[in-house]
TIKOL-750842 format. One record per residue (C-alpha): residue number from 1; residue in three letters; chain; x, y, z. Coordinates in pm, 1 decimal. Example, Ala and Ser with C-alpha at 12.3 -4.5 7.8 and 13.67 -1.06 7.14 Angstrom:
# TIKOL-750842
1 | ALA | A | 1230.0 | -450.0 | 780.0
2 | SER | A | 1367.0 | -106.0 | 714.0
# end
This chain:
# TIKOL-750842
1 | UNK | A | 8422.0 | 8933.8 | -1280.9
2 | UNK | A | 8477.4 | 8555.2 | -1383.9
3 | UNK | A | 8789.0 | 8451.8 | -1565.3
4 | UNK | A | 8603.4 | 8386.1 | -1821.0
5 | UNK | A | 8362.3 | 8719.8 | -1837.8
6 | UNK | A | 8758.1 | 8882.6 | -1817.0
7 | UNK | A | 8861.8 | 8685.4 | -2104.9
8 | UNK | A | 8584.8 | 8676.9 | -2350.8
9 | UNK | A | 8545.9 | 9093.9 | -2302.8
10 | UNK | A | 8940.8 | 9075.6 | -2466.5
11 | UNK | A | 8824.9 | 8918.2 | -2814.8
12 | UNK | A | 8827.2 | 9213.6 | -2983.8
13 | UNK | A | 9175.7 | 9304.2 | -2937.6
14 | UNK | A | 9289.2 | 8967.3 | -2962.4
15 | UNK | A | 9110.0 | 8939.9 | -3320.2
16 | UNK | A | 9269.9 | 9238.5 | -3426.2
17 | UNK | A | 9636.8 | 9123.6 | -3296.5
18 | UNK | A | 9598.0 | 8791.5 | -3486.0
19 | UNK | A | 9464.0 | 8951.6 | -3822.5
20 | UNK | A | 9767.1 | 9174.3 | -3797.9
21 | UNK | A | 9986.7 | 8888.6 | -3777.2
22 | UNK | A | 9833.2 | 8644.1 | -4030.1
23 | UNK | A | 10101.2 | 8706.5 | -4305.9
24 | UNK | A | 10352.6 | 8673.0 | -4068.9
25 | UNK | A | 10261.2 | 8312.1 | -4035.8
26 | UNK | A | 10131.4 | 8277.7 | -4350.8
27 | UNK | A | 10364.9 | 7963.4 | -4462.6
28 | UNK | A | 10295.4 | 7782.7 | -4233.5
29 | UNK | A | 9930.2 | 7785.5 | -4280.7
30 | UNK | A | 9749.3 | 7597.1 | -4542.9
31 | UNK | A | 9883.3 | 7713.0 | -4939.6
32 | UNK | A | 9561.2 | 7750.9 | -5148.0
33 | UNK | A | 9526.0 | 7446.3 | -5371.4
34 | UNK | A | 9672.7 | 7229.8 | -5086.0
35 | UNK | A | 9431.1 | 6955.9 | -4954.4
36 | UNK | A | 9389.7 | 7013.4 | -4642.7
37 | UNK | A | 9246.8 | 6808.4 | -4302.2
38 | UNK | A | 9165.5 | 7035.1 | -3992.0
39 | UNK | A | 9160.3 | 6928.1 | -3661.5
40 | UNK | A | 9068.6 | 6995.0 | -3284.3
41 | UNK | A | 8882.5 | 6818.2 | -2968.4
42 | UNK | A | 8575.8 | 7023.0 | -2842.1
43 | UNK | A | 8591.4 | 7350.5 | -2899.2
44 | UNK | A | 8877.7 | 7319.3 | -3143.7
45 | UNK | A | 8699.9 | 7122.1 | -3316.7
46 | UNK | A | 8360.3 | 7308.2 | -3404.1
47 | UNK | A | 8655.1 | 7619.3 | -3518.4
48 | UNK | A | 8790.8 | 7357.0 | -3715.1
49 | UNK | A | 8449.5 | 7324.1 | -3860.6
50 | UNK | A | 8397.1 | 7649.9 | -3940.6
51 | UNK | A | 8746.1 | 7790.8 | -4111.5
52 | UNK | A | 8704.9 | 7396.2 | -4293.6
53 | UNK | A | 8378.0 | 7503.9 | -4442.3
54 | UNK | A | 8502.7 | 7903.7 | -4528.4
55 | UNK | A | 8804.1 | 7751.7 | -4681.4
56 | UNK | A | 8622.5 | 7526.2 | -4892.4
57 | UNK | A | 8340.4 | 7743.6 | -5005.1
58 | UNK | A | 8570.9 | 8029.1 | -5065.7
59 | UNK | A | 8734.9 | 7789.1 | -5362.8
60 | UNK | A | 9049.9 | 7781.6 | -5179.5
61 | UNK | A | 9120.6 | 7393.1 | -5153.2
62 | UNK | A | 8913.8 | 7095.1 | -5066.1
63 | UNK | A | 8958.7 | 7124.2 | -4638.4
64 | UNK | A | 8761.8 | 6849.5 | -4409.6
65 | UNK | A | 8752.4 | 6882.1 | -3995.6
66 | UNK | A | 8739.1 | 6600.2 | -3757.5
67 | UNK | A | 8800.6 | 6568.4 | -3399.2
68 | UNK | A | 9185.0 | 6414.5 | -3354.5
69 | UNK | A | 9012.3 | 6085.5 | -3215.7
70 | UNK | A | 8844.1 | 6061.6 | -3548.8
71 | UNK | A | 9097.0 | 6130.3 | -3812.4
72 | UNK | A | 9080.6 | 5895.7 | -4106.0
73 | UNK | A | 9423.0 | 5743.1 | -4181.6
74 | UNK | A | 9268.8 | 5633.8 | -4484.5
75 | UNK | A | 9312.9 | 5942.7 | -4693.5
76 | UNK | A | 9553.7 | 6156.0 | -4734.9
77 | UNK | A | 9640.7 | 6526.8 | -4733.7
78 | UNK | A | 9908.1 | 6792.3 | -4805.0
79 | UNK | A | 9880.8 | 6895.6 | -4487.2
80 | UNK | A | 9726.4 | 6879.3 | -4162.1
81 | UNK | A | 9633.3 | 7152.9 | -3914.2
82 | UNK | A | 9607.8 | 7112.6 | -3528.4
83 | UNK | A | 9373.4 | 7320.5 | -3320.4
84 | UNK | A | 9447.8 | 7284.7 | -2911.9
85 | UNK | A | 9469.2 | 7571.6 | -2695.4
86 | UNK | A | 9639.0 | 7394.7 | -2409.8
87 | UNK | A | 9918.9 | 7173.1 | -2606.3
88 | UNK | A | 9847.1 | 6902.4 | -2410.9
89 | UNK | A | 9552.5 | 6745.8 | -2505.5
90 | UNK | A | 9621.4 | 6361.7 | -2559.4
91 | UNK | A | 9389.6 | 6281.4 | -2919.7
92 | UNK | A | 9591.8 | 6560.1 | -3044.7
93 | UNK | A | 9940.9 | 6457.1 | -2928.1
94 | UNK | A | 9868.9 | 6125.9 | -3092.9
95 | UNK | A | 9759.8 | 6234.4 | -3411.4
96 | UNK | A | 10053.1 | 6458.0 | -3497.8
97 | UNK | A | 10288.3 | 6144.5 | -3368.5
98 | UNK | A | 10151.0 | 5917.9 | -3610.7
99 | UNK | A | 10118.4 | 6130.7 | -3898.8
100 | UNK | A | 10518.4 | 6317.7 | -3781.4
101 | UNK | A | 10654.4 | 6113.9 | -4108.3
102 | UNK | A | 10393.6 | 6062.5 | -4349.8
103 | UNK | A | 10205.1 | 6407.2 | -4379.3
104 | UNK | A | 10309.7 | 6804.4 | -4272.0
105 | UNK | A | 10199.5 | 6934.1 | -3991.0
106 | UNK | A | 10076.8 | 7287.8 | -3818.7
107 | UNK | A | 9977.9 | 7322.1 | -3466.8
108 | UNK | A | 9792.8 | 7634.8 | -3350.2
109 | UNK | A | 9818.1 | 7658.9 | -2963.6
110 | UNK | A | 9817.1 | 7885.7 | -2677.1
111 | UNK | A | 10142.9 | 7811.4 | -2457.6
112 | UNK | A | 10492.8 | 7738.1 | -2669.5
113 | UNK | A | 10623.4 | 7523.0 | -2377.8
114 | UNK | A | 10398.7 | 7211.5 | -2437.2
115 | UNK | A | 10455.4 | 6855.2 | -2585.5
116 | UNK | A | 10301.7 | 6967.9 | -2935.7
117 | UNK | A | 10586.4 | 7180.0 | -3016.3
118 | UNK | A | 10786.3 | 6918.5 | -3067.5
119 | UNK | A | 10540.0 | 6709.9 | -3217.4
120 | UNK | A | 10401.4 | 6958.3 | -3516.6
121 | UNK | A | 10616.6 | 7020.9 | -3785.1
122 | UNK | A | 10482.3 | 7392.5 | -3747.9
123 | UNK | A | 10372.7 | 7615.1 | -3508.2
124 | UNK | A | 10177.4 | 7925.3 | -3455.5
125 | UNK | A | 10194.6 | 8083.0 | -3101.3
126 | UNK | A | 9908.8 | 8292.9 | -2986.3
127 | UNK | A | 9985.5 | 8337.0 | -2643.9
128 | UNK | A | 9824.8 | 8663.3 | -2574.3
129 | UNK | A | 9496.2 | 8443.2 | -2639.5
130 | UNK | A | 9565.3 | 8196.3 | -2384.2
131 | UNK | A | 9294.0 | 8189.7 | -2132.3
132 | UNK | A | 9264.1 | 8047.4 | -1727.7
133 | UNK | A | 8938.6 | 7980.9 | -1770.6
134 | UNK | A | 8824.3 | 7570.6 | -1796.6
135 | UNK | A | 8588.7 | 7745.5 | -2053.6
136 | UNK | A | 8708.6 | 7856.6 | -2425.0
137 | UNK | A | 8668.8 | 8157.8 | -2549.3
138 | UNK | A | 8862.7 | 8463.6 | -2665.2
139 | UNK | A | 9185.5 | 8187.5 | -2782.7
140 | UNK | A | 8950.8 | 7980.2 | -3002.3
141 | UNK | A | 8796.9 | 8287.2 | -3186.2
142 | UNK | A | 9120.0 | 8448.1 | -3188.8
143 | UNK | A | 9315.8 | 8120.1 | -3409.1
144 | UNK | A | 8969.8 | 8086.4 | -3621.4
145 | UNK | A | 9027.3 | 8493.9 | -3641.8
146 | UNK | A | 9381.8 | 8414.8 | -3744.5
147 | UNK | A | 9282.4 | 8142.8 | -4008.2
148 | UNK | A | 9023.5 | 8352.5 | -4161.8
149 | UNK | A | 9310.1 | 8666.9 | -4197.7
150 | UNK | A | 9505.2 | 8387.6 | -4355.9
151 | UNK | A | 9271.9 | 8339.7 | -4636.5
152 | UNK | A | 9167.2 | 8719.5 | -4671.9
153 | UNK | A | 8808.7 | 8655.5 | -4552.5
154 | UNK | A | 8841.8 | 8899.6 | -4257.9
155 | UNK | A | 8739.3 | 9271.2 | -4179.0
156 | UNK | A | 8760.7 | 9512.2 | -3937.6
157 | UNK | A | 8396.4 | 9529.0 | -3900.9
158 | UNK | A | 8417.3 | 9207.6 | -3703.8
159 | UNK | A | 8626.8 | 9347.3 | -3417.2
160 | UNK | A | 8393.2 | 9633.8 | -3406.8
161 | UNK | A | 8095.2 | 9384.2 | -3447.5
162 | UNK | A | 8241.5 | 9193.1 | -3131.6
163 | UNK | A | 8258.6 | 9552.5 | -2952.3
164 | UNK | A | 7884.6 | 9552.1 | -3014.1
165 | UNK | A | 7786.9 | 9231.3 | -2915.8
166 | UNK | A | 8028.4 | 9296.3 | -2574.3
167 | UNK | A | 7813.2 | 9654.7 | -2495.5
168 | UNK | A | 7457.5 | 9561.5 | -2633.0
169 | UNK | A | 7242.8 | 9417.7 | -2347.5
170 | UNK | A | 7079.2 | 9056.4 | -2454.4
171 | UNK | A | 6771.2 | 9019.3 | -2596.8
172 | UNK | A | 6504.1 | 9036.2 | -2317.3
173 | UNK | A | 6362.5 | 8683.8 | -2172.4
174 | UNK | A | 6651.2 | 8530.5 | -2315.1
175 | UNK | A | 6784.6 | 8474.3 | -1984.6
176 | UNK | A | 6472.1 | 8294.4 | -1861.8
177 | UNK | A | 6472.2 | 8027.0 | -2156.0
178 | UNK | A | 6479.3 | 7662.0 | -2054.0
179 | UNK | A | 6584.5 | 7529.4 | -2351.0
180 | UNK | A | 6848.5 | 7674.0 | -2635.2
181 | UNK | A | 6924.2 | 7586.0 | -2999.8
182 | UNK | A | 7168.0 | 7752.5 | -3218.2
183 | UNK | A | 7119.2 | 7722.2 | -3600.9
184 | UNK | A | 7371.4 | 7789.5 | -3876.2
185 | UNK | A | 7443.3 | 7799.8 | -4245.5
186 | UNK | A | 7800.4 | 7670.6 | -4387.9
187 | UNK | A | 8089.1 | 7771.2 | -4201.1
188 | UNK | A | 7841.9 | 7901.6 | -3896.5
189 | UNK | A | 7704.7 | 7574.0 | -3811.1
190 | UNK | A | 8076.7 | 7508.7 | -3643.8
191 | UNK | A | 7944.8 | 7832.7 | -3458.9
192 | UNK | A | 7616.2 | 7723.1 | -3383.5
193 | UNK | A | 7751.6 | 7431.6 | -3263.6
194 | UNK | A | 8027.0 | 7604.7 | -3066.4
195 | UNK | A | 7713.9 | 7847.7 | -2884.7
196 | UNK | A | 7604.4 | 7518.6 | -2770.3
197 | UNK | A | 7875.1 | 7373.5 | -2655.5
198 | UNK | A | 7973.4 | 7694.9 | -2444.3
199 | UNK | A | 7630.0 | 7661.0 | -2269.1
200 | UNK | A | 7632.9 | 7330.1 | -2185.5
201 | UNK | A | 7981.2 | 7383.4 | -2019.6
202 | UNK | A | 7930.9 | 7694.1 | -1822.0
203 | UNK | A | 7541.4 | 7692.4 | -1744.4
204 | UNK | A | 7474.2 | 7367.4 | -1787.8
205 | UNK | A | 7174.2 | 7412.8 | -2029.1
206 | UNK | A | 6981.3 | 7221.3 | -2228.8
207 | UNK | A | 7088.5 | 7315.4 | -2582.4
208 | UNK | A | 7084.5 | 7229.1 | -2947.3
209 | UNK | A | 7266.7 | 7308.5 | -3270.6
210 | UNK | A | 7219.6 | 7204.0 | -3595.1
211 | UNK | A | 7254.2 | 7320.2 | -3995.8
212 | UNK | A | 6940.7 | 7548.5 | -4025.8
213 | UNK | A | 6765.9 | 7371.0 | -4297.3
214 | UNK | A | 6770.6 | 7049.0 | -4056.2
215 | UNK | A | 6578.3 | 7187.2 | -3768.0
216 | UNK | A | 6264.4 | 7148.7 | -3970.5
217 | UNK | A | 6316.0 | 6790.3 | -3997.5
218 | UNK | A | 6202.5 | 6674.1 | -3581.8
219 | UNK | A | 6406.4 | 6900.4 | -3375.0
220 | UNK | A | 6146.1 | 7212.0 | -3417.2
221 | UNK | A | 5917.4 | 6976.9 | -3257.1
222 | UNK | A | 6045.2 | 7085.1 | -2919.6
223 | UNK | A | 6020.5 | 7434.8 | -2961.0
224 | UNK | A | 5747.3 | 7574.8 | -2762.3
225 | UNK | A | 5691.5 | 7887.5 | -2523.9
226 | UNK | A | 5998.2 | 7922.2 | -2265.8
227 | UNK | A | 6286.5 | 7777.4 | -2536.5
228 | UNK | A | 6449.7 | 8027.7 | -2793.7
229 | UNK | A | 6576.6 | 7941.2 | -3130.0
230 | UNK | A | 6927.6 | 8176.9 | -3228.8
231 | UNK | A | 7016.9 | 8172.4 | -3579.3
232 | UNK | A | 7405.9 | 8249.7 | -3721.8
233 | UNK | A | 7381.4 | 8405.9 | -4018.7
234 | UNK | A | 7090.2 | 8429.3 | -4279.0
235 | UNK | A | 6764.9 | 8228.0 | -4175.2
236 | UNK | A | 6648.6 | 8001.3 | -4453.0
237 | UNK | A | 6307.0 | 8173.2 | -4569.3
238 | UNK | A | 5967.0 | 8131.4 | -4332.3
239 | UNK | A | 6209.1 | 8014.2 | -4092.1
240 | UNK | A | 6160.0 | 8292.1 | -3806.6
241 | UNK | A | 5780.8 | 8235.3 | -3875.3
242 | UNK | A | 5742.0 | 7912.6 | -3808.1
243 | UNK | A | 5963.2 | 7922.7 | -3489.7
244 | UNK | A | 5760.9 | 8211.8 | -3393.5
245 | UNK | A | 5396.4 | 7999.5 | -3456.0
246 | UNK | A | 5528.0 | 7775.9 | -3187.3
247 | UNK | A | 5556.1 | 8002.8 | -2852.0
248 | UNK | A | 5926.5 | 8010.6 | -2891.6
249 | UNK | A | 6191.5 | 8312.5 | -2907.2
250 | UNK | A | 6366.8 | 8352.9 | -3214.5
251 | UNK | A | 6669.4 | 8523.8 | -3194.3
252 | UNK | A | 6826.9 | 8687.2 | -3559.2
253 | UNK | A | 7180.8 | 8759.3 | -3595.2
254 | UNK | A | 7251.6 | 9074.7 | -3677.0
255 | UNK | A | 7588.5 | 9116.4 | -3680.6
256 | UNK | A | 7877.1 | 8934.5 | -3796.0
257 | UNK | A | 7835.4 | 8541.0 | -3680.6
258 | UNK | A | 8163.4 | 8550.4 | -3502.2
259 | UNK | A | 8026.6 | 8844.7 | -3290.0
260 | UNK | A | 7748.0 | 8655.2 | -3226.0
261 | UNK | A | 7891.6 | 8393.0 | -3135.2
262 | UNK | A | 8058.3 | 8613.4 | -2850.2
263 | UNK | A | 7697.8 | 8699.3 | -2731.8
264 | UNK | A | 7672.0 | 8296.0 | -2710.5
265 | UNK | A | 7922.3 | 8348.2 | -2483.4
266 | UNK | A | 7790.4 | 8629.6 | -2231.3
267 | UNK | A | 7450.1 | 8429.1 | -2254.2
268 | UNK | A | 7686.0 | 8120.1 | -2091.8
269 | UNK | A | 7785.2 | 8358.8 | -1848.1
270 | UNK | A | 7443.4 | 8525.5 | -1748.6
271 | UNK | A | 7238.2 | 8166.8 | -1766.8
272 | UNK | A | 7537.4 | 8049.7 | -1536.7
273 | UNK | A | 7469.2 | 8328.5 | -1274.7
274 | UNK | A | 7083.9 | 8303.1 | -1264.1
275 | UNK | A | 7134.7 | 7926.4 | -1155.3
276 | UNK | A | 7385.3 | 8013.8 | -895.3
277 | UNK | A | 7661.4 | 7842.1 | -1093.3
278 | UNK | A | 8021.8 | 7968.4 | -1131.5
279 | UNK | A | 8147.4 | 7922.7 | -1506.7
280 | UNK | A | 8506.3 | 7944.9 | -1374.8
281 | UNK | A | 8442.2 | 7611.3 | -1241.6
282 | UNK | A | 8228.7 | 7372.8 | -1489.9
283 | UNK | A | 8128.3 | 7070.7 | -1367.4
284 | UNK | A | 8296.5 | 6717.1 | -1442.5
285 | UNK | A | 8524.7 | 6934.3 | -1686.5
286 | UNK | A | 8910.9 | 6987.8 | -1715.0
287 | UNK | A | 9107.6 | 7235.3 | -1857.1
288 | UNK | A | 9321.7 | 7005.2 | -2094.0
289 | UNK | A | 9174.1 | 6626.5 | -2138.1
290 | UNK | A | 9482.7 | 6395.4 | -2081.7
291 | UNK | A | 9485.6 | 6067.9 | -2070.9
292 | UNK | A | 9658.1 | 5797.2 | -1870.4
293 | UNK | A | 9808.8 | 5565.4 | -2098.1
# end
């Protein structure tokens, strides 16, 4: 097996570590009422996405996401929360330096002996999450697992949901798709957009993500026989019909969209090995993006 295959097959038992240990951390995280600015490069970021929009909906605090390159000093926030797996990564570093005196700080990251523990004001440690692989996985779902503990919006039905997703075989022809888009609602269009990121990086497919209601408006136009159309969560109405009038696959998600999202992941993997490519090694990619001054 891959590193990566290894690693994503852990998420269940990484989820259900970090939901055990979310009010253990718990002030450190974002207070509910607190105004709060997530953010994250890549990966990180489309999490960030997702526990922004949960948080929000959920009435627990008005909550934006933005990549670290992108943050805007213009407003202000009661606190800000770091997503980086590696510790390392250079937007990151640089946002939590210039915000060190104006605005509080939490870092979520995979290895405690990095420059962002001294640069956060706060720090969770998930370093049972932390991965070899180029390619994120089991430690992004695992902090977004950890976040959604944090604001009571998990259940154990997602682990076992995950466990599913991990012995289910995909859906057939999947495989043999040229073209992927991943569709979500709310918080799962950080997901959809994560499923799309993971398949660019490891398979190096040609895929698509946007909020469901948008794919109506041009990108359905290249759906056709040979590309498949995965939705996270609930499919806005005559959706799956109309994808299905064109020749394409659609693909419903069944189970929870976190657990889907880990069948994102294994179609990475499987695309990856029918093109003779080795996810452990993506191409033109690093594990931590740091820059030379």
């Amino acid at each position: 097996m891959t590193h990566v295959e290894t690693e994503l097959s852990s998420q269940p038992e990484c989820w259900t570590r970090a939901a055990a240990q979310a009010a253990e951390h718990g002030s450190v995280l974002p207070a509910a009422g607190e105004r709060v600015a997530i953010v994250g490069c890549g990966t990180s970021y489309f999490m960030a996405q997702a526990i922004a929009a949960q948080r929000e909906s959920d009435g627990q605090g008005e909550t934006d996401a933005f990549p670290a390159s992108e943050f805007p000093h213009g407003r202000t926030y009661d606190r800000v929360l770091a997503l980086t797996r590696s510790g390392t990564t250079t937007e990151v570093l640089d946002l939590l330096r210039t915000l060190r005196d104006r605005t509080r700080t939490t870092a979520v990251t995979a290895d405690p002996a990095t420059p962002v523990m001294q640069l956060a004001h706060d720090t969770v440690v998930l370093d049972y999450a932390d991965e070899r692989s180029v390619v994120q996985t089991r430690f992004a779902t695992t902090a977004l697992t950890l976040l959604r503990a944090h604001l009571g919006l998990h259940s154990d039905t997602v682990a076992e949901d995950a466990r599913t997703a991990l012995a289910e075989p995909l859906p057939g022809k999947l495989v043999e798709c040229t073209q992927f888009t991943f569709l979500g609602r709310g918080w799962t269009v950080g997901l959809a957009n994560e499923a799309g990121l993971k398949m660019r990086e490891a398979a190096l497919a040609w895929t698509e993500s946007y909020p469901a209601m948008e794919y109506r408006h041009g990108p359905i136009s290249i759906t056709t026989e040979g590309t498949a159309t995965w939705m996270f969560g609930e499919a806005p109405a005559g959706l799956a019909e109309q994808v299905r009038d064109t020749g394409g696959l659609w693909i419903e998600g069944t189970l929870d969209p976190l657990a889907e999202l880990v069948r994102a992941q294994r179609l990475a993997v499987a695309v990856a090995a029918a093109r003779g490519l080795d996810p452990d090694h993506p191409r033109h990619l690093t594990r931590s993006v740091v820059l030379t001054p």
